[in-house]
C-alpha positions in Angstrom: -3.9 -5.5 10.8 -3.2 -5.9 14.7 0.0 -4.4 15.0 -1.0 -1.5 12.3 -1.6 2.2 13.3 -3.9 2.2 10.6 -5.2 0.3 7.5 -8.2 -1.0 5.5 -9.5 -3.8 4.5 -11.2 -4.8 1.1 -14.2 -7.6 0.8 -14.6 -8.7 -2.8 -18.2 -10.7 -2.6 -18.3 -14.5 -5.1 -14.2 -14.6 -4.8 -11.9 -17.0 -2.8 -8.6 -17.1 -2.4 -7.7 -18.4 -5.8 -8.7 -15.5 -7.5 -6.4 -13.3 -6.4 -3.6 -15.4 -8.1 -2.9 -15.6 -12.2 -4.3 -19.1 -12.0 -8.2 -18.4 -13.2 -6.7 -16.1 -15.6 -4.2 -18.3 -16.9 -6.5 -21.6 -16.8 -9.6 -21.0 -16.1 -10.8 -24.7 -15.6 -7.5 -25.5 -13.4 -8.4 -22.8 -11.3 -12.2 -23.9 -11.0 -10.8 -27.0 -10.5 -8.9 -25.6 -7.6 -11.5 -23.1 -6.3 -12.1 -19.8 -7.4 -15.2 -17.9 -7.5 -18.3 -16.5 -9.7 -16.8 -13.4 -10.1 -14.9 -12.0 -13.5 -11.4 -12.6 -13.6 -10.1 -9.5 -15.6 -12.1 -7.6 -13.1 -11.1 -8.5 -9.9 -7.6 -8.1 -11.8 -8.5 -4.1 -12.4 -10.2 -4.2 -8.5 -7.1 -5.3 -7.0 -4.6 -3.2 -9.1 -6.6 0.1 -8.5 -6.6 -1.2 -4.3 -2.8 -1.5 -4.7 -2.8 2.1 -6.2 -5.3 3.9 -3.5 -2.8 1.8 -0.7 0.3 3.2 -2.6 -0.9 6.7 -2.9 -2.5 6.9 0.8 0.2 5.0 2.8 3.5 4.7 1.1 3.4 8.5 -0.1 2.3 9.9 3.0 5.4 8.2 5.0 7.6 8.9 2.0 6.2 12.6 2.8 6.6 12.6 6.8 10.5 10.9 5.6 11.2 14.1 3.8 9.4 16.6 6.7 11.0 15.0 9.1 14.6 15.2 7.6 14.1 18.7 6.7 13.1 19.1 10.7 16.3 17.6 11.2 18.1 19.6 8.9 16.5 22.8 10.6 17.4 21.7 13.8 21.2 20.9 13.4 21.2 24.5 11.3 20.0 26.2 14.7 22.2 24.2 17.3 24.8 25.9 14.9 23.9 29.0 15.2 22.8 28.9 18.9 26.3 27.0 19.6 28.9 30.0 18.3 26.5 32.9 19.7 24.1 32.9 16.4 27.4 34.6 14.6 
């Protein structure tokens, strides 16, 4: 998040990095094995899809929303250098 205008970031407490990955859900001793945490596996699945959703709908829409305002600011624009350029006839 250094470079990012803005962001969040989510702590999940009795995870580690294997949990985020189909391993514990697909074997749950290999995964163990390899070191995930305490913590249920079909919920940290649910946890992490509905973080993916909140970042889709706050991030991705907005900028797809500013895209849209910003062409139509463009649009606007070139409509009024038009007008402005043969005497608003």
């Amino acid at each position: 998040m250094k470079y990012a205008k803005t962001g969040f970031s989510v702590v999940l407490r009795d995870t580690k990095h294997m949990d985020f990955t189909d391993l514990p859900l697909l074997s749950p001793f290999i995964g163990k094995m390899l070191g995930s945490g305490e913590r249920d596996k079909k919920e940290l699945m649910t946890i992490a899809g509905s973080v993916l959703v909140i970042f889709l709908l706050l991030y991705v829409l907005a900028w797809f929303k500013d895209s849209i305002e910003s062409m139509k600011m463009n649009q606007a624009f070139v409509e009024l250098q038009k007008q402005v350029g043969d005497g608003g006839k």
